[in-house]
C-alpha positions as CSV (number, residue, x, y, z in Angstrom):
1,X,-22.3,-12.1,-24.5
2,X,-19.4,-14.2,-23.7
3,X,-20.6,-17.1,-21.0
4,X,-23.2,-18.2,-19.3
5,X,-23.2,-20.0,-15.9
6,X,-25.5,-22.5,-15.3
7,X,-25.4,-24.4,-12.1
8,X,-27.3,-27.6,-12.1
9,X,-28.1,-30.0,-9.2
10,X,-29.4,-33.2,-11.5
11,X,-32.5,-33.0,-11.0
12,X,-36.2,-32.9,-13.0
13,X,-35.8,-29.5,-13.8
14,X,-31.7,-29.9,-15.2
15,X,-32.8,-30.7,-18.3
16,X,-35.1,-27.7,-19.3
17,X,-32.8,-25.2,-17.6
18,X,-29.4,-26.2,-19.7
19,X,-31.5,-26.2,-23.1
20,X,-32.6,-23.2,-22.3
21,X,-29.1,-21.8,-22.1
22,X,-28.4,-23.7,-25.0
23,X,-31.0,-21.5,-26.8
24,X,-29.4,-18.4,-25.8
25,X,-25.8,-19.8,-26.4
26,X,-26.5,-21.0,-29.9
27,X,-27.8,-17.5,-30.7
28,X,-25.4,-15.5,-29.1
29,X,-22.3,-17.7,-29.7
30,X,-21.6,-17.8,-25.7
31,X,-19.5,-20.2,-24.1
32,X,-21.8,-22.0,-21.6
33,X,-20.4,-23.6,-18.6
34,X,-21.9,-26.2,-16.6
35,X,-21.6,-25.9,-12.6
36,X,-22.4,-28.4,-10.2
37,X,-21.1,-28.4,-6.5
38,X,-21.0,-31.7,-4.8
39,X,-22.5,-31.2,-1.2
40,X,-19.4,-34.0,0.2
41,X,-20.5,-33.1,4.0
42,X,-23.9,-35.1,3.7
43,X,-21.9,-38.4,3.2
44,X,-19.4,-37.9,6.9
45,X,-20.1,-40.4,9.0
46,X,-18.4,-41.9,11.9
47,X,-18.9,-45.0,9.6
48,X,-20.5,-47.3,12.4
49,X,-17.4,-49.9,12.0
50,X,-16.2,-51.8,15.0
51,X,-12.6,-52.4,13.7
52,X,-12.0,-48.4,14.4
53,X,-11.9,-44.5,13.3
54,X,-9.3,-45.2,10.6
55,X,-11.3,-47.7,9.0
56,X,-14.3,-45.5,9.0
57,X,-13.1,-42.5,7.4
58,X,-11.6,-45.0,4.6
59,X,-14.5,-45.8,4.0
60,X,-16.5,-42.9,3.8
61,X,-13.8,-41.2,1.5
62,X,-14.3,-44.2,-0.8
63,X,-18.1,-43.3,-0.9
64,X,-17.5,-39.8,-1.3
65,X,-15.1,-39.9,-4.0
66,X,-17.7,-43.0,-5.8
67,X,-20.5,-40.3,-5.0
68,X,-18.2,-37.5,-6.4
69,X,-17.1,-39.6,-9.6
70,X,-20.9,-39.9,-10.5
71,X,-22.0,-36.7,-10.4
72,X,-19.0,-35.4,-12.8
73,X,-19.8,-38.3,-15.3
74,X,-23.5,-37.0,-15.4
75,X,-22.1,-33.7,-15.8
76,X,-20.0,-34.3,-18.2
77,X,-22.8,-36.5,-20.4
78,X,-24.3,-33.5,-20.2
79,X,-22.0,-31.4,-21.7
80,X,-21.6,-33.6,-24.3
81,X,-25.4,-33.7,-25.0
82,X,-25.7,-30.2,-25.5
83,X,-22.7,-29.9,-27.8
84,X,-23.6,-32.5,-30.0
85,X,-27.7,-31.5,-30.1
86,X,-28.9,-29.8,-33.4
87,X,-29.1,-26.3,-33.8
88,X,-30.9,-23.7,-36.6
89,X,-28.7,-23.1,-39.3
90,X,-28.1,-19.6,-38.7
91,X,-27.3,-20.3,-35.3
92,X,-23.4,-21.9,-34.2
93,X,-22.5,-24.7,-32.0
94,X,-22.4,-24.2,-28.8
95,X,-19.3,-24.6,-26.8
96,X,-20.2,-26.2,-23.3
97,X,-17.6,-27.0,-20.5
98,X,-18.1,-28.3,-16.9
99,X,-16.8,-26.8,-13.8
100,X,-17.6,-29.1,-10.2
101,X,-16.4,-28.1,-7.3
102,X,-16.8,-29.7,-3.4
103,X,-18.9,-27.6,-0.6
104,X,-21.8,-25.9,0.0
105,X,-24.2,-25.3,-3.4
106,X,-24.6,-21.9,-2.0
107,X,-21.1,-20.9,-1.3
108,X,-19.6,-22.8,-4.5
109,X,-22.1,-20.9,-6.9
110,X,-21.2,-17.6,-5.3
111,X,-17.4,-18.3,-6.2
112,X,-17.9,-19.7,-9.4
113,X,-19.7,-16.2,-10.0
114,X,-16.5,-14.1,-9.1
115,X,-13.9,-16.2,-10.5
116,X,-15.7,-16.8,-14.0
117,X,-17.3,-13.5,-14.5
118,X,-20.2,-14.4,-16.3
119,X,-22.6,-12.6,-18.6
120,X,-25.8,-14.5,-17.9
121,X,-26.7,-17.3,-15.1
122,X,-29.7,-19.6,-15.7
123,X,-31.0,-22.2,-13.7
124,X,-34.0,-24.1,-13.1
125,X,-36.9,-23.0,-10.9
126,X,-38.3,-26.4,-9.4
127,X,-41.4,-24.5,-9.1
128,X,-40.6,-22.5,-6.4
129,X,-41.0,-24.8,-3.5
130,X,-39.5,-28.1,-4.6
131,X,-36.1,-28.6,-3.6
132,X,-33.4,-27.8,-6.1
133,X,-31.5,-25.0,-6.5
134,X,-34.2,-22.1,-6.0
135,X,-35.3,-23.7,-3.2
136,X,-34.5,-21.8,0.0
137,X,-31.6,-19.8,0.5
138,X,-29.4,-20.6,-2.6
139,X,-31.8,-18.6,-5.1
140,X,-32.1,-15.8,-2.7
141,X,-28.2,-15.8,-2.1
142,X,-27.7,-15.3,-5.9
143,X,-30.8,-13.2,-7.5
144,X,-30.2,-10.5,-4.2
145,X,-26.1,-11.2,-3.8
146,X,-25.2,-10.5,-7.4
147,X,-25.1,-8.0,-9.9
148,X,-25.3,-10.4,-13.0
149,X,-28.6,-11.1,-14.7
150,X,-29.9,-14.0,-13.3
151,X,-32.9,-16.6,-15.7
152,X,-34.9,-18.8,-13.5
153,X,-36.3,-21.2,-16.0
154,X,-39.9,-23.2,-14.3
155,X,-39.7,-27.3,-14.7
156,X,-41.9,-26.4,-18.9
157,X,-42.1,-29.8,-21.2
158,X,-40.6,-27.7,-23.8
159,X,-38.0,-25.1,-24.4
160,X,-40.0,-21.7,-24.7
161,X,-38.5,-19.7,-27.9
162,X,-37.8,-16.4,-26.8
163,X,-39.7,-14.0,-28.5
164,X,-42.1,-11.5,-26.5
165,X,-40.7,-10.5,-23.1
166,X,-42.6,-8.1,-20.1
167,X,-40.7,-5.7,-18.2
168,X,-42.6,-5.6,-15.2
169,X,-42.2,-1.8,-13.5
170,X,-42.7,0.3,-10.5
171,X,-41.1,3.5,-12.6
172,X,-37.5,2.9,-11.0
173,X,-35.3,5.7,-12.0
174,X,-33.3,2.9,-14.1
175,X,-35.9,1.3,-15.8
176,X,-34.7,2.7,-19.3
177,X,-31.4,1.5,-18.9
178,X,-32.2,-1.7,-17.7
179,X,-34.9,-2.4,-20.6
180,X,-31.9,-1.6,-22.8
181,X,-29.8,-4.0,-21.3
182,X,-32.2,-6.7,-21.7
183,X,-32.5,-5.5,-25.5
184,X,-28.8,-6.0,-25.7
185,X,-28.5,-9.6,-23.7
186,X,-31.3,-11.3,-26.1
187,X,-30.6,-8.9,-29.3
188,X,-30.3,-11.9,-31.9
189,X,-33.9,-12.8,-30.9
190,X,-35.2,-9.5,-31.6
191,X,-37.0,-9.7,-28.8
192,X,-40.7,-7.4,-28.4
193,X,-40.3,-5.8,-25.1
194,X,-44.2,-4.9,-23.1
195,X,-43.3,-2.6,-20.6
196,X,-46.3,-3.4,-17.8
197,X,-46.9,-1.8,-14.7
198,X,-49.7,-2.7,-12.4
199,X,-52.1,0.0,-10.6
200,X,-53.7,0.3,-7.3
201,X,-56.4,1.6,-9.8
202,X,-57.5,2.0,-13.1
203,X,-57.7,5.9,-13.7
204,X,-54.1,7.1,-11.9
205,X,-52.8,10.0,-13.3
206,X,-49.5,9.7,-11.7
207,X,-48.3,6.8,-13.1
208,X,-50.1,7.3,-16.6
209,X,-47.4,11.0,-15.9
210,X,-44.4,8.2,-15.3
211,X,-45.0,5.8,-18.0
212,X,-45.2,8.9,-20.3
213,X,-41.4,10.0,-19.0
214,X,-40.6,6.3,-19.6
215,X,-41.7,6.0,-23.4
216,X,-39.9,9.4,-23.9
217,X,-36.6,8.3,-22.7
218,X,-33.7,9.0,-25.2
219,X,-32.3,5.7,-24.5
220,X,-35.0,3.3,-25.7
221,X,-35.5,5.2,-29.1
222,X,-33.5,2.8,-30.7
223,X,-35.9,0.1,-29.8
224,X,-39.2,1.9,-30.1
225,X,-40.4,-0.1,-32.8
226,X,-40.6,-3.3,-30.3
227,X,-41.7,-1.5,-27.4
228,X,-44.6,-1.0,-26.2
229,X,-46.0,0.7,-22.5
230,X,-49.2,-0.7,-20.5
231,X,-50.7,0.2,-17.4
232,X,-53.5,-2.3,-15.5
233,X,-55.4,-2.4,-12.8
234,X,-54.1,-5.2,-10.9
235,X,-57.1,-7.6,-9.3
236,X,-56.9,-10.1,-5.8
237,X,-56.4,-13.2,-8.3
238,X,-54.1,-11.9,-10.8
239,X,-56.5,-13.3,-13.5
240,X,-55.3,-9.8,-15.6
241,X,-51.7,-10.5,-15.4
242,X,-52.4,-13.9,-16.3
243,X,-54.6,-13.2,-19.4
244,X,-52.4,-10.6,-20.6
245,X,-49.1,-12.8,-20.3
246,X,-51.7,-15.5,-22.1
247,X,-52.8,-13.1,-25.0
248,X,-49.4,-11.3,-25.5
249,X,-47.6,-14.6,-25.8
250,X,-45.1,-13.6,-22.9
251,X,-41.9,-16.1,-23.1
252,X,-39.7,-14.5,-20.5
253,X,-40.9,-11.9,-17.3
254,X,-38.1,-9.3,-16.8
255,X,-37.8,-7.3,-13.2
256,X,-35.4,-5.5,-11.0
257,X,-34.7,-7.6,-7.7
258,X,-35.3,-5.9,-4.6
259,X,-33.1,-6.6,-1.8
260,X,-36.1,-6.1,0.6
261,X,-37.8,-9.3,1.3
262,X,-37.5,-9.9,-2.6
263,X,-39.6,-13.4,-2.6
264,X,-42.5,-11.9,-0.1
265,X,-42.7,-9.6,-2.9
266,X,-41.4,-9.0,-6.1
267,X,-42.2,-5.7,-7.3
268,X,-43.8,-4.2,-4.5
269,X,-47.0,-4.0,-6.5
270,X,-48.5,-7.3,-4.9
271,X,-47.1,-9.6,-6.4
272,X,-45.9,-13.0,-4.9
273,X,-43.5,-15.2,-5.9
274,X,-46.2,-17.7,-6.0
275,X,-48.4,-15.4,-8.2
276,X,-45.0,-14.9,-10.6
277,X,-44.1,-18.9,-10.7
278,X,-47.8,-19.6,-11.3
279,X,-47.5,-18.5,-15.1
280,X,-45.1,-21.0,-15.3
281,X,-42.7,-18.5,-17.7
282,X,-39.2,-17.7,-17.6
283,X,-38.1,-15.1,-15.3
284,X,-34.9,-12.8,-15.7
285,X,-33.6,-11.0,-12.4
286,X,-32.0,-8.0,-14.1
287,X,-30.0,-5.5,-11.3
288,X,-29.2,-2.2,-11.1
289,X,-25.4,-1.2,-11.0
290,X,-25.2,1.7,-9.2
């Protein structure tokens, strides 16, 4: 892994979301770049002033550009925060660098995605509902618009090490390949991967014939020593996913995005996104690139 994008709007949740990538950085030796797009079309105004047009846009420049010179010095104190925090010996500094650019959040990230090319995005979560950046539209614009493995990191008091991570499964045709690339994007944390897939039902044969094919696959022999496959009856208030997640220690949920009304629900088994966000764990949005 080279770089990691991680677009950050200043609020409650900045903080949790940027160590995170930290976490990853330091392990991986990624460069990590800090994004944040100054929304300059809330502060036009016609500026109210009797003395005339001119003197109204000078003053609402000067606002915007005082506006825009705060937001790049938190940015940048940022970067400097994370660059100069401790890290675990075996683990290298990370290199941070900050990228802002003026527009639309949603637009901007989209760019920054195609221009830098990055290996990894993370960004906070807010909860799913507060407003930040997976409020609304700008988290569905990125998980469903791009093909890049996308971390939504919950507003947590503490940085979750990332040690035991659920591939959550409705037996897509690339689920092997995809749990390998997970294994590759967090393979300095040696990371035990719990295959899960939740039934209609306890006893069904055909998916109990699926997960089979699954375990089998060629491409996740290499990895079989950390993998393991479960299949559960899912129940009305998710109280199983919830105590398994609780008992397995799950740091990070891992799924494929569906571009079909992806928030309404996730993984076509059920599951909402409010059901998801209410473990309050990681998420990772992993695609696959037909």
């Amino acid at each position: 892994m080279k770089r990691i994008l991680v677009p950050v709007d200043f609020s409650m949740h900045t903080n949790i979301s940027s160590r995170y990538a930290l976490q990853i950085a330091q392990a991986t030796g990624a460069e990590i770049i800090l994004f944040h797009s100054f929304f300059d079309q809330f502060y036009y105004s016609d500026g109210g002033i009797s003395t005339g047009f001119e003197s109204g846009i000078m003053m609402t420049d000067e606002i915007i550009l005082d506006f825009y010179k705060q937001k790049e010095m938190k940015l940048y104190e940022l970067a400097k925060d994370l660059s100069s925090g401790p890290s675990k010996e075996e683990n290298r500094k990370a290199t941070v660098n900050c990228r802002m650019e003026s527009g639309n959040p949603e637009v901007q990230i989209m760019r920054a995605i195609e221009e830098l090319k990055p290996d990894l995005i993370v960004m906070g979560s807010g909860g799913m509902g507060k407003k930040g950046l997976m409020a609304g539209s700008v988290a569905r614009r990125i998980i469903d618009h791009t093909e890049i493995p996308v971390v939504a990191v919950p507003d947590l008091d503490h940085v979750p090490f990332i040690k035991n991570v659920v591939y959550m499964t409705t037996f897509d045709p690339a689920d092997a390949e995809l749990i390998s690339v997970i294994e590759t994007i967090l393979a300095p944390f040696r990371v035990s991967i719990f295959c899960l897939h939740l039934s209609e039902r306890q006893q069904n044969t055909e998916a109990q014939e699926k997960m089979n094919l699954l375990r089998n696959s060629q491409k996740l022999k290499e990895i079989e020593g950390r993998l393991s496959f479960h299949i559960m009856e899912k129940d009305p208030e998710n109280e199983i996913l919830q105590k398994f997640m609780s008992v397995n220690q799950i740091s990070l949920i891992t799924f494929i995005p569906h571009k079909r009304n992806i928030f309404k629900n996730l993984f076509y088994q059920g599951i909402t996104r409010e059901d998801l966000f209410q473990t309050m764990i990681p998420i990772m949005a992993v695609r696959h690139i037909q």
